[in-house]
matplotlib code that plots the C-alpha trace (Angstrom):
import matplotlib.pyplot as plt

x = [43.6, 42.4, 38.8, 39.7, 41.3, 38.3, 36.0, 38.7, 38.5, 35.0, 34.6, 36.8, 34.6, 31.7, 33.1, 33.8, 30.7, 29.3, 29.1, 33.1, 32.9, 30.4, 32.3, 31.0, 31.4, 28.2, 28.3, 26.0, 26.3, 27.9, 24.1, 22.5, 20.3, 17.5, 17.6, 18.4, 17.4, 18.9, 15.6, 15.4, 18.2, 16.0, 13.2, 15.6, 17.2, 19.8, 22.5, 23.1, 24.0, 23.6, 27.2, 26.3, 22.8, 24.5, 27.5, 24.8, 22.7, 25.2, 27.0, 24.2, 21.2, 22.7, 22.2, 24.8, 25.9, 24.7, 25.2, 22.0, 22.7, 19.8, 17.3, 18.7, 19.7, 22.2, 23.4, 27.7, 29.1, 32.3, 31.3, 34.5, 36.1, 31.7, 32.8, 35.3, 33.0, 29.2, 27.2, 29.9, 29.5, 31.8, 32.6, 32.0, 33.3, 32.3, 29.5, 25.9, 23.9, 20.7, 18.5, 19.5, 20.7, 24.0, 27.3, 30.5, 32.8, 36.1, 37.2, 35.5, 36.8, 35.8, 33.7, 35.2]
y = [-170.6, -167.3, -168.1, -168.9, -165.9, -163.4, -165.6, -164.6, -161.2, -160.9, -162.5, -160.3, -157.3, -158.6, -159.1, -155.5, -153.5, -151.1, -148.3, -148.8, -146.6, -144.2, -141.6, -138.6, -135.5, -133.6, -130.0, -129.3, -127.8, -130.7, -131.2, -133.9, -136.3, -134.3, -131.2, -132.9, -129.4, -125.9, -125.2, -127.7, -125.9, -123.1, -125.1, -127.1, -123.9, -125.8, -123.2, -119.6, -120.7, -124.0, -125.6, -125.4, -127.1, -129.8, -130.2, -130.6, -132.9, -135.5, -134.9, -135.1, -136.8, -139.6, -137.8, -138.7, -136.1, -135.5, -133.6, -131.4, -129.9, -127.7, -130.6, -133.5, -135.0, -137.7, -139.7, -140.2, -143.3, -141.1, -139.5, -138.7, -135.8, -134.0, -133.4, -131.2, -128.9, -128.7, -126.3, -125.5, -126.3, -128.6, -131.1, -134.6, -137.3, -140.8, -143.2, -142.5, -145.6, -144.1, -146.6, -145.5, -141.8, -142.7, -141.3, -144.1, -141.4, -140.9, -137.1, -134.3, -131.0, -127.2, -125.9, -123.1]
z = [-29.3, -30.4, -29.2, -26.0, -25.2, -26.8, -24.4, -21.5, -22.6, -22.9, -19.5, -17.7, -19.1, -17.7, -14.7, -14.0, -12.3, -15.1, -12.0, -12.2, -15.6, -14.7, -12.4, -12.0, -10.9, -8.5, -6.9, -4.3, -0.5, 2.3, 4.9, 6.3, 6.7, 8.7, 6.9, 3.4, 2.0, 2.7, 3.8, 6.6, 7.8, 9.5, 10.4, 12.7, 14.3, 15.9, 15.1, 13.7, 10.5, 8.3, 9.1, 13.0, 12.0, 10.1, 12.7, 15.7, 13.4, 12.5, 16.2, 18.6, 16.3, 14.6, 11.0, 8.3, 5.6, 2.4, -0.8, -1.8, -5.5, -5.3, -6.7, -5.1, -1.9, -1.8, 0.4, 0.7, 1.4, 3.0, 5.8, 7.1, 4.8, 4.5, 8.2, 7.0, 5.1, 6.2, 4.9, 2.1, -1.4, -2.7, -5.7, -5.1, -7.4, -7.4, -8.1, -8.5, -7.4, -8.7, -7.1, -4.1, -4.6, -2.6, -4.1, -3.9, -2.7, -4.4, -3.4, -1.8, -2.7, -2.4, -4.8, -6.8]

ax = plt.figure().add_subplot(projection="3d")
ax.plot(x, y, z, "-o")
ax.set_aspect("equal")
plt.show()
């Protein structure tokens, strides 16, 4: 009998997605999609300061929010609470699919 339930055991653990275990958590500054950078930011001009540019880029362009940690742009699968804070830097923790550079969200808070 004990064989049987190792093998159930052992199943179940392979059953659970290894990305399950591998939250993390990324700090970067809340942009988009068409100024992934800071630096896009003022090439696009389409506001005084970053937050405008990344408020009128997801509003009126169809851009979706990202985090940028100064290397890296990544894409976040919430993109209801980045609304909240564009161009601010902010702790994201979740799920990196690393394939695709998209974050699984699982909270977005202020930086400190």
């Amino acid at each position: 009998m004990r064989p049987l339930l190792l093998l159930g055991a052992l199943s179940l653990a392979a059953s659970l997605p290894a990305a399950a275990q591998a939250r993390r958590t990324f700090t970067g500054v809340v942009t988009d999609s068409m100024c992934a950078t800071t630096a896009g930011h003022s090439r696009m001009q389409m506001g005084p300061t970053d937050a405008d540019c990344t408020t009128a880029c997801v509003d009126a362009h169809g851009a979706t929010y990202m985090l940028f940690d100064g290397k890296t742009a990544y894409a976040l699968s919430d993109q209801r609470t980045p609304a909240q804070f564009p161009g601010q830097k902010v702790r994201v923790t979740g799920v990196l699919d690393a394939k695709t550079k998209t974050i699984t969200v699982a909270s977005i808070k202020p930086a400190k």
